[in-house]
C-alpha positions in Angstrom: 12.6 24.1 17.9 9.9 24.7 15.2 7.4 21.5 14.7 8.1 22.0 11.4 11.4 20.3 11.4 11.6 17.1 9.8 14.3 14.8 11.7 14.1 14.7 15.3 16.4 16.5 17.7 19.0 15.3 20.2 21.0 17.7 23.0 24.5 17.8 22.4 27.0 19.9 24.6 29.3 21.2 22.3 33.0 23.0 22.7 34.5 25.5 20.2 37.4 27.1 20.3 37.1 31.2 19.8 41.0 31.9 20.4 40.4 35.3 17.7 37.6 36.5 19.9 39.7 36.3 23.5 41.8 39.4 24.9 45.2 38.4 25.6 46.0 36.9 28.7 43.7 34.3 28.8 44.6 31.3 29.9 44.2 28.0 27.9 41.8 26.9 29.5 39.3 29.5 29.1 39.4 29.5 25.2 36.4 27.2 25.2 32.8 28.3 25.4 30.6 25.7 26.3 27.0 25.8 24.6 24.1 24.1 25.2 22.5 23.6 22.0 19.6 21.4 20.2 21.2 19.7 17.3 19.6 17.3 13.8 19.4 13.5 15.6 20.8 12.7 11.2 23.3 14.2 9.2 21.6 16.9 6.8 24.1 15.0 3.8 23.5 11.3 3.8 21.0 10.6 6.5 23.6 9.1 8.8 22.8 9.2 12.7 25.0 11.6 13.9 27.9 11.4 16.8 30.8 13.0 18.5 32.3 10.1 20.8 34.3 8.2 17.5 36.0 10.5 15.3 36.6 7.0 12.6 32.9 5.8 13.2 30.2 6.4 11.0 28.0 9.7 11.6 30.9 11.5 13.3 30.8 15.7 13.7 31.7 18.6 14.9 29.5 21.8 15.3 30.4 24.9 12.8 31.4 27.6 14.8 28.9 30.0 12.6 26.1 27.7 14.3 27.5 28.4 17.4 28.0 32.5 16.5 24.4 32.7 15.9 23.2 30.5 18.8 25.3 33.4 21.0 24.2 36.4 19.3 20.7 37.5 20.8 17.8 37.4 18.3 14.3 39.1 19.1 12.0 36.5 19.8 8.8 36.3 18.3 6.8 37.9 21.0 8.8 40.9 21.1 8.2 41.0 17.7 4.3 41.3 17.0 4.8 43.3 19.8 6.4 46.1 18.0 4.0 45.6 14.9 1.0 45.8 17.3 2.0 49.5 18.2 2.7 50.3 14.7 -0.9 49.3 13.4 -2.2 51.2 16.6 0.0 54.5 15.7 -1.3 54.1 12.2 -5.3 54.0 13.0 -4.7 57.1 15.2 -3.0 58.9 12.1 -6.2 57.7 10.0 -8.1 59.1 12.7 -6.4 62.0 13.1 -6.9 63.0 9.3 -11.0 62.1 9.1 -10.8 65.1 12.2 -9.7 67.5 9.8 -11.3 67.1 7.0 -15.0 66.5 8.4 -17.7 68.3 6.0 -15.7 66.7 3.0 -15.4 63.8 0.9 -11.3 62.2 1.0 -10.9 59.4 -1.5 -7.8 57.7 -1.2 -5.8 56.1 -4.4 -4.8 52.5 -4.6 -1.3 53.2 -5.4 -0.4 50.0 -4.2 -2.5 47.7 -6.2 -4.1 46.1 -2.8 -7.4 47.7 -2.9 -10.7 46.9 -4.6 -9.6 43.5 -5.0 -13.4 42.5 -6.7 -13.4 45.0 -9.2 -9.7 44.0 -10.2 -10.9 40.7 -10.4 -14.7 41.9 -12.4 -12.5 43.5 -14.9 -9.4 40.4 -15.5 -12.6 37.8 -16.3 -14.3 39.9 -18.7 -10.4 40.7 -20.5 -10.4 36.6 -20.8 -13.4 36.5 -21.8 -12.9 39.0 -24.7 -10.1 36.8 -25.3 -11.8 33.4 -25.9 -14.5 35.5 -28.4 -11.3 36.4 -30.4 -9.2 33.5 -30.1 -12.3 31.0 -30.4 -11.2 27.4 -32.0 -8.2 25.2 -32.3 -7.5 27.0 -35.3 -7.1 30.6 -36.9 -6.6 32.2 -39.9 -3.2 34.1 -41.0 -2.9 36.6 -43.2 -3.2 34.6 -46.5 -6.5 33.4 -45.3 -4.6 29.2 -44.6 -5.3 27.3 -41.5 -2.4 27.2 -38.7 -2.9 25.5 -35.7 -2.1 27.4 -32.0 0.4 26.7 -30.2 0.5 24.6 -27.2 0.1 26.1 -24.3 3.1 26.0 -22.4 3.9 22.7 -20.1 3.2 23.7 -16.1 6.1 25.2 -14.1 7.3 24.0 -11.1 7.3 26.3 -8.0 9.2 26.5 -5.0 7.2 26.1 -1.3 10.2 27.8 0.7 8.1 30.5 1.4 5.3 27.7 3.0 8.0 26.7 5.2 8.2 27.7 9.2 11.3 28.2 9.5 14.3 30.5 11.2 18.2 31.3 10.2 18.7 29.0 13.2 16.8 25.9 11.9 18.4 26.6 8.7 21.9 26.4 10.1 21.4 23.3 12.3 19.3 21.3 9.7 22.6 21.7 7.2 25.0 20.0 9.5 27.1 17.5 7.7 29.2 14.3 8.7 32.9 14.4 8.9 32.4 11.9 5.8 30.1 14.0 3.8 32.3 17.2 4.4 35.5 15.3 3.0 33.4 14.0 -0.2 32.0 17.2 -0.3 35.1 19.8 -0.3 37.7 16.9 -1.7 35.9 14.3 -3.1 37.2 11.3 -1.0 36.0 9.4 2.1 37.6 10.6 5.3 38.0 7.2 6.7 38.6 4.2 4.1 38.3 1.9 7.0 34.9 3.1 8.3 32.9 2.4 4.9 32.8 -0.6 6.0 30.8 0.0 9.2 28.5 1.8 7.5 24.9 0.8 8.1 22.8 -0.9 5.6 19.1 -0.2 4.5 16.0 -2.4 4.3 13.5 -1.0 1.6 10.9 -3.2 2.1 11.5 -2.8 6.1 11.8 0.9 6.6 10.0 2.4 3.4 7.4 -0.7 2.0 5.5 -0.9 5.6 5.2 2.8 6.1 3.8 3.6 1.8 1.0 0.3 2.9 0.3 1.6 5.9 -1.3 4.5 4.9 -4.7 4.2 3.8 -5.5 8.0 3.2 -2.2 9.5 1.8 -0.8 9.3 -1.7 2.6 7.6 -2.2 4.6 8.5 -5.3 7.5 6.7 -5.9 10.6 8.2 -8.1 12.2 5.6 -9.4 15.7 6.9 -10.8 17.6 5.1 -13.6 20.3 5.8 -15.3 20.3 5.8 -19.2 24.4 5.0 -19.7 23.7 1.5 -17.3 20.2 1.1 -17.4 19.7 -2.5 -16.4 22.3 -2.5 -13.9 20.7 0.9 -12.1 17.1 -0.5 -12.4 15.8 -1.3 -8.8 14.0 -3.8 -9.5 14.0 -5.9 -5.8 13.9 -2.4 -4.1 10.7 -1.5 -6.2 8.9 -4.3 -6.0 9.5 -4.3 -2.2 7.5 -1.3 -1.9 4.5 -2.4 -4.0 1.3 -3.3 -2.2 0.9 -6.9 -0.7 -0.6 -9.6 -3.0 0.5 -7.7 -6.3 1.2 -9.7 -9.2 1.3 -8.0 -12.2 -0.4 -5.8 -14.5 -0.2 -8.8 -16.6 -2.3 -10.7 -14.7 -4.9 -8.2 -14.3 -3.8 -6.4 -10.9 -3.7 -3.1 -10.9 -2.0 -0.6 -8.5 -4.4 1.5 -5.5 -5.4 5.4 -6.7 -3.3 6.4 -4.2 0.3 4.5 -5.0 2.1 6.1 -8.3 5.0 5.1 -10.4 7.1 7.8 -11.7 10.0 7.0 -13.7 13.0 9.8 -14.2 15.5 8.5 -16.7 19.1 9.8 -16.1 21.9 10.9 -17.6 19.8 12.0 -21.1 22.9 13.9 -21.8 25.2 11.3 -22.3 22.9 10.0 -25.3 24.2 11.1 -29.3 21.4 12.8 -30.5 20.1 10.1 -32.7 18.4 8.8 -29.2 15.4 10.9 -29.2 13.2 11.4 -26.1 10.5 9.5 -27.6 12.5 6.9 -29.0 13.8 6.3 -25.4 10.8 6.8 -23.4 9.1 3.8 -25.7 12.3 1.8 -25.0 12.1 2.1 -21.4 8.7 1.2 -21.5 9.4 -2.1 -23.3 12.2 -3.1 -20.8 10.1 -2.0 -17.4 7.7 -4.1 -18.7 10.1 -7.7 -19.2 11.5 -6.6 -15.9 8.2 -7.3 -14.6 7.6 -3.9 -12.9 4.0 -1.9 -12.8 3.3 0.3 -15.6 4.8 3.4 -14.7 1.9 6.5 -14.7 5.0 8.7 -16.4 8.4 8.5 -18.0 10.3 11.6 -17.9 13.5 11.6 -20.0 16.0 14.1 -17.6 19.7 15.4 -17.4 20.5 16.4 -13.7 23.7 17.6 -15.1 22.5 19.9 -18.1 19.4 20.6 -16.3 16.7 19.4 -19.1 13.3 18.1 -18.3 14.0 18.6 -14.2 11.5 21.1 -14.9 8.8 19.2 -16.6 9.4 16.0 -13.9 9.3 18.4 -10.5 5.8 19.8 -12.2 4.5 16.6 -12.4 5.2 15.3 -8.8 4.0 18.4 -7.4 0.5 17.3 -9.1 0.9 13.7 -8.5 1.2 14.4 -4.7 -1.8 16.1 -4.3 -2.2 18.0 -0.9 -1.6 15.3 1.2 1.2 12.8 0.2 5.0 11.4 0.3 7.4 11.4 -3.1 9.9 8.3 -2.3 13.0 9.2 -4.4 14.4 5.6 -5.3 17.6 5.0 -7.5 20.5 2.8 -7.4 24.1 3.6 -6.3 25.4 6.1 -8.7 22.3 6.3 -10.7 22.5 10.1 -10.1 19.5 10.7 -7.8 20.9 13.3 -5.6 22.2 15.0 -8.6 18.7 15.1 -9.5 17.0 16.3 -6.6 20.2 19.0 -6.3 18.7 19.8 -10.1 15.2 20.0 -8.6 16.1 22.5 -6.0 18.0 24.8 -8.5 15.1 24.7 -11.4 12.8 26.8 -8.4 16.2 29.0 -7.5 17.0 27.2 -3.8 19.8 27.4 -2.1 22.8 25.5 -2.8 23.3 25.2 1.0 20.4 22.9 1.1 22.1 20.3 -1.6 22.4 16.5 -0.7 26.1 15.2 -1.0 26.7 14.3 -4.2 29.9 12.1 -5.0 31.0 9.6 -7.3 31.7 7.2 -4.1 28.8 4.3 -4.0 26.7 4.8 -1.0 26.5 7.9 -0.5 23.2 8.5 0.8 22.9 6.1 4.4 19.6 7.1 4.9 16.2 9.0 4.2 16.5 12.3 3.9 14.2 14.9 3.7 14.0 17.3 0.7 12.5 20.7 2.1 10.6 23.2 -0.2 9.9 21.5 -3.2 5.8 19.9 -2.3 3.6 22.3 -0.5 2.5 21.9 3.1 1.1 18.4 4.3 3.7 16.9 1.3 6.9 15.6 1.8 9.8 14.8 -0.6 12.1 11.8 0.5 15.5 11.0 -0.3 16.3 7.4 0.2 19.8 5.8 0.3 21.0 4.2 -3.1 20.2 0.3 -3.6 23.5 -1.5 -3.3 23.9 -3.7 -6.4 26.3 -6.4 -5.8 26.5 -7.4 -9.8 27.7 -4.1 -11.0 31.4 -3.4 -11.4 31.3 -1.1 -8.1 32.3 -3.6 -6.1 35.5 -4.2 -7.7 36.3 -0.5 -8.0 38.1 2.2 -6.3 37.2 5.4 -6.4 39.4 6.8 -8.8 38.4 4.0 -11.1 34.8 4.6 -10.4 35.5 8.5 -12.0 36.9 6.8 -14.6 33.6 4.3 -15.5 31.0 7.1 -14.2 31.3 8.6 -18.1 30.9 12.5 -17.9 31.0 13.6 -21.8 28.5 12.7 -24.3 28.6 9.0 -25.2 30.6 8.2 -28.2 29.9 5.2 -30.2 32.7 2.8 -31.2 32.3 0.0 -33.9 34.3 -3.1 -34.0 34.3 -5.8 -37.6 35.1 -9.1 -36.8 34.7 -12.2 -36.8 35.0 -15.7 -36.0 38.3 -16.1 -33.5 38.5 -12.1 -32.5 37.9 -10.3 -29.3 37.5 -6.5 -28.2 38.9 -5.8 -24.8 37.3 -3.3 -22.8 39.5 -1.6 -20.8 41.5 -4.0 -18.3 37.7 -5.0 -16.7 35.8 -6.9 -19.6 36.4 -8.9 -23.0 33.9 -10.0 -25.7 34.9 -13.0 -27.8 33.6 -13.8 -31.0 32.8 -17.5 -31.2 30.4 -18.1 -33.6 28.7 -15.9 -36.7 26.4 -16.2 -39.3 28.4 -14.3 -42.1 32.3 -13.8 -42.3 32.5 -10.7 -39.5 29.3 -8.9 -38.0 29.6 -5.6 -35.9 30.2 -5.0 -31.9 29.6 -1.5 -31.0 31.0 -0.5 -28.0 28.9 1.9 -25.9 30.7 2.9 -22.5 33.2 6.1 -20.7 35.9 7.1 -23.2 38.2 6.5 -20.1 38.0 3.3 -20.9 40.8 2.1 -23.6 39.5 -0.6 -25.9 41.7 -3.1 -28.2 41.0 -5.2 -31.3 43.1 -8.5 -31.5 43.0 -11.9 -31.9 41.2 -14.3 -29.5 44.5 -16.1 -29.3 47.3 -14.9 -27.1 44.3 -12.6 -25.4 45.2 -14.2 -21.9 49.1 -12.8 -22.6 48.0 -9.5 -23.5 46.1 -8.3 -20.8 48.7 -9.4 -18.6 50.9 -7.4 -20.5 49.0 -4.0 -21.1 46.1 -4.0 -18.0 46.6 -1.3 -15.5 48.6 0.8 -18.3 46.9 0.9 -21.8 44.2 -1.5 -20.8 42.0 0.9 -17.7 40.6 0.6 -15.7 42.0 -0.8 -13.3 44.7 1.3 -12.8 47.9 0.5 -11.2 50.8 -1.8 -10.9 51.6 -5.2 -11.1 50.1 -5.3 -7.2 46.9 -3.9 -7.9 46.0 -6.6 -10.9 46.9 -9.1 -8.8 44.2 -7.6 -6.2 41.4 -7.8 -9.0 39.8 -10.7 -9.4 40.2 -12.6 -12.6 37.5 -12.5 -15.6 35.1 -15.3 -15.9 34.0 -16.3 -19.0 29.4 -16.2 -20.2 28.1 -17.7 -23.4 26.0 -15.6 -24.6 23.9 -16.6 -27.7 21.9 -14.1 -29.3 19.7 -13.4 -32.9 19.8 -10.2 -35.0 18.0 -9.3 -37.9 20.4 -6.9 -39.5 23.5 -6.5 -40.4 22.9 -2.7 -40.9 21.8 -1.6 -37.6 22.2 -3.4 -34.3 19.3 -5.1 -32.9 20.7 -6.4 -29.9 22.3 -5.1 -26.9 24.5 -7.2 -24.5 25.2 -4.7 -21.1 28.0 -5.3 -18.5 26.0 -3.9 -15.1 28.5 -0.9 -14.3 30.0 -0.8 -17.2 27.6 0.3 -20.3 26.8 -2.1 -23.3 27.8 -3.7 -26.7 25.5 -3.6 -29.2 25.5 -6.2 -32.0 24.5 -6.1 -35.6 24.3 -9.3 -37.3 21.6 -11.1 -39.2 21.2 -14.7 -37.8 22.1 -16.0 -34.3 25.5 -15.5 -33.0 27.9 -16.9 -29.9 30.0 -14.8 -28.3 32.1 -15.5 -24.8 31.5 -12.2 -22.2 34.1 -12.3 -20.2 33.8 -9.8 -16.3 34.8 -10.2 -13.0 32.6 -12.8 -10.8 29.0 -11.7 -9.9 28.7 -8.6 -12.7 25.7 -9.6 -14.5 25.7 -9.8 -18.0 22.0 -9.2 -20.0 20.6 -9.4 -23.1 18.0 -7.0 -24.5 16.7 -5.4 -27.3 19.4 -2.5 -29.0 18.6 0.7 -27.3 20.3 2.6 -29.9 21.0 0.4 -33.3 23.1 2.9 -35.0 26.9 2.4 -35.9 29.9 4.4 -35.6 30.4 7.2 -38.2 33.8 5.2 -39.0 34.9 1.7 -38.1 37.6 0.7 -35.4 41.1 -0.4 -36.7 43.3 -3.2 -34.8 45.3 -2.6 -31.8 44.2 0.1 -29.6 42.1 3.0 -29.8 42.2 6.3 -28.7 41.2 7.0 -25.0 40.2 10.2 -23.4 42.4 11.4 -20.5 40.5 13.0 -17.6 42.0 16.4 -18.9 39.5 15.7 -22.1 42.4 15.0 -24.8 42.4 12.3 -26.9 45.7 10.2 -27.2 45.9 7.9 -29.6 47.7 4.6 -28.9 47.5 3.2 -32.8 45.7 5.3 -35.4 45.7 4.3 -38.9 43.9 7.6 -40.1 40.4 7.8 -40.5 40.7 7.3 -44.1 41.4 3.3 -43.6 38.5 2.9 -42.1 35.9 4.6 -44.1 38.3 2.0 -46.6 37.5 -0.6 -44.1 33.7 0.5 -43.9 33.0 0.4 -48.0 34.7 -2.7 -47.9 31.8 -4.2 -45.2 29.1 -2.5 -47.5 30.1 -4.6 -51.0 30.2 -7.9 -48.6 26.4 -7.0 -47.5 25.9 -6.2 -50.6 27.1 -9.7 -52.0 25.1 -11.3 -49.4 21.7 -9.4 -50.8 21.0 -7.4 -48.2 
């Protein structure tokens, strides 16, 4: 095989069965074809070591039979090859020959119909056009035709390129090096695990172990790391451990006047842009992400691009960047947690420079998907490589308490929708059958709770009282997730109650967010400090920061529940009260603010 491949190779002896390709007669014993072949060591998917002795273990496969086609067809080797174009240059300098014998005494020029020829006149001629240009178009400014200053535009931001053509590599390389796992060919074609029983012999990852040695290790090579997060659960997606175990030894803070080595880089890709209303503009996010990277204690990140792997914006913008960042010689350490949507990115990456879907990482909305570091082929140029690690397992998220179907059902995949709750002391807003928010304590008579999360997720507005009796009653039908009968409630653990006290300083906007890792956040407007009771499962962390987006609902919740969106995209309405009640509801709010002289 090539040197240029990435993962190293193992011999397997493979059987396939060719019973189209056999004249009749043949026995069954002579429908197999055994081929000795030179196989990926990892699956091409999720980075798993690959197998073929356990079908129900982890890594588990079976070789395409169009690998072994084109391992049986004969292709001309290389030799043979400049061979052939050897004798054509040698029967083309006789031709040139040839023609200078008949036409001696004169004086043959030859056109440059091709564009290849005289390459330093071509190149005389396209310095003095730009330089013609720059006497014309001299200054930041220019004058239009009413004789008023304009200013230029921008030049445009640098494109990405692709590197596919940099890469060494045949048909047959790019058959073997897309061999997938039994498991990542089920979550690929049907979106499920093969084997529900063998996720749990899946191996584990250590970052600091595998990927923190090898970045401080190398002295002479730049090391940019990709940290993905995702905007719809940002603090329970941010890597924090996993970052900070790939930072250089002895590094304490920017705070405290460290500062990162030339050749380390922090690159941050915010996810999921799309699920954002439009109030939440790039800038407005990119300072907010600055703000909370900063109380998490992590380094100063040298960019924050604001990115939608799923519509496709600022991939662009983010894949030009690294390709800079890396230099000529260097490693881009894609970093995200589960479900943060970092293959989805790097799948984004590879379709802004028009690759090959062939070449795409698994993608599903299974945690864990990627088992190991894979790498990411023709988006750096030679002596760079891209580097697709496996997503950091966060035990406090609501992952671990989820089945898959539920997962699809938390994962949101329309454009966020903001729900706001009024009330006060003694009420609670359920979310879904998975978390409850009680209000305790308030400055005023009500304040505002509004709900940011998947519109899967059905949401009710009751009385704190009787709560307990009414989740028994309604989770796993109106209250979801979870989903199921009376056996699978039992199966989920019961919520545990957090005090959460907090301080606003509006009862216009919300100023502070309390987020549910795994589930999304509540934001709170109120003007004073407030209680409330967060009730989640055990373990799911439960934080307070500052409101990532402070504005309300267009119009205000009613009591009971809301509507929820099926997977088909319809909205069914469990208790509607028309919209005009609320905006009733809403002016009501406004006269008690108002009142209160704000």
């Amino acid at each position: 095989m090539p040197g240029s491949m990435l993962n190293r190779y193992a011999h397997w002896s493979s059987r396939m069965k060719a019973a189209s390709q056999l004249p009749e007669g043949v026995a069954a014993d002579e429908m197999y074809e055994e081929v000795e072949i030179e196989l990926p060591s990892h699956c091409g998917g999720c980075g798993v070591r690959l197998q073929d002795e356990d079908p129900e273990g982890p890594g588990y496969f079976q070789v395409p039979k169009k690998v072994i086609e084109m391992l049986s067809n004969p292709i001309p080797l290389v030799d043979e090859l400049e061979e052939e174009e050897e004798i054509e240059e040698a029967q083309e300098e006789e031709e040139e020959e040839a023609s200078i014998d008949e036409n001696a005494g004169f004086t043959t020029y030859k056109l440059d119909t091709d564009g290849s020829g005289d390459d330093d006149k071509n190149d005389a001629l396209s310095r003095f056009d730009d330089l013609v240009e720059s006497w014309l178009d001299d200054g930041d400014e220019e004058d239009d035709m009413f004789g008023t200053l304009k200013k230029k535009k921008r030049k445009e931001t640098p494109q990405p390129k692709s590197f596919a053509d940099q890469e060494d590599k045949t048909a047959e390389d790019a058959a073997l090096s897309s061999i997938l796992c039994a498991r990542c060919y089920s979550l690929n074609h049907y979106g499920k695990v093969k084997s529900a029983e063998a996720e749990s012999a899946l191996p584990g990852f250590d970052f600091g172990r595998v990927i923190g040695t090898r970045i401080n290790m190398q002295k002479f090579r730049r090391s940019v790391v990709l940290m993905v997060v995702d905007l719809g659960d940002f603090d329970g997606s941010l890597p924090r451990a996993a970052i900070k175990s790939l930072l250089p030894p002895g590094y304490r803070g920017a705070d405290e006047g460290n500062r990162l080595p030339s050749t380390f880089r922090l690159v941050v890709a915010a996810n999921k842009s799309d699920l954002l209303p439009s109030v939440a503009t790039n800038l407005r996010i990119e300072n907010w992400v600055r703000r909370r990277m900063a109380q998490g204690g992590l380094p100063r990140p040298s960019a924050i691009h604001i990115v939608s792997s799923q519509k496709g914006a600022g991939v662009k913008g983010l894949l030009a960047d690294l390709q800079a960042a890396v230099g000529t010689r260097g490693d881009v350490w894609v970093v995200g947690a589960q479900n943060a949507g970092k293959s989805s990115l790097i799948n984004a990456m590879r379709s802004a420079v028009g690759l090959p879907r062939e070449k795409k990482v698994t993608v599903a909305a299974v945690p864990g998907t990627t088992l190991g570091v894979i790498p990411v082929p023709s988006l750096l140029p030679q002596g760079c490589k891209m580097l697709d690690t496996p997503g950091v397992p966060h035990e406090y998220q609501l992952a671990a308490y989820m089945t898959a179907d539920e997962m699809k059902m938390l994962l949101p995949n329309r454009s966020l929708k903001p729900r706001t709750f009024r009330l006060g002391r003694g009420q609670s807003v359920m979310l879904g059958g998975v978390a409850r928010v009680d209000v305790v304590d308030c400055p005023g008579a009500t304040m505002y709770l509004t709900v940011w999360l998947s519109d899967e997720v059905g949401c009710h507005l009751g009385k704190t009282e009787g709560a307990e009796e009414r989740y028994a009653k309604h989770a796993g039908v109106k209250l979801v997730p979870p989903v199921g009968e009376k056996e699978r409630i039992d199966q989920f653990p019961a919520l545990k109650s957090t005090e959460v006290v907090l301080k606003g300083d509006s009862w216009r906007e919300s100023s502070m967010d309390v987020a549910i890792a795994g589930l999304g956040w509540v934001a709170v407007g109120v003007s004073g400090e407030a209680t409330l009771n967060v009730w989640a499962p055990p373990g799911v962390a439960i934080t307070t920061r500052e409101a990532m987006i402070p504005d309300y609902a267009k119009d205000l919740e009613r009591p009971g529940f809301g509507a929820v969106i099926t997977a088909g995209g319809k909205g069914k309405e469990k208790k509607s009260g028309g919209a005009g009640q609320a905006n009733k509801e809403r002016k009501k709010a406004k006269a008690l603010d108002g009142k209160r002289g704000i």
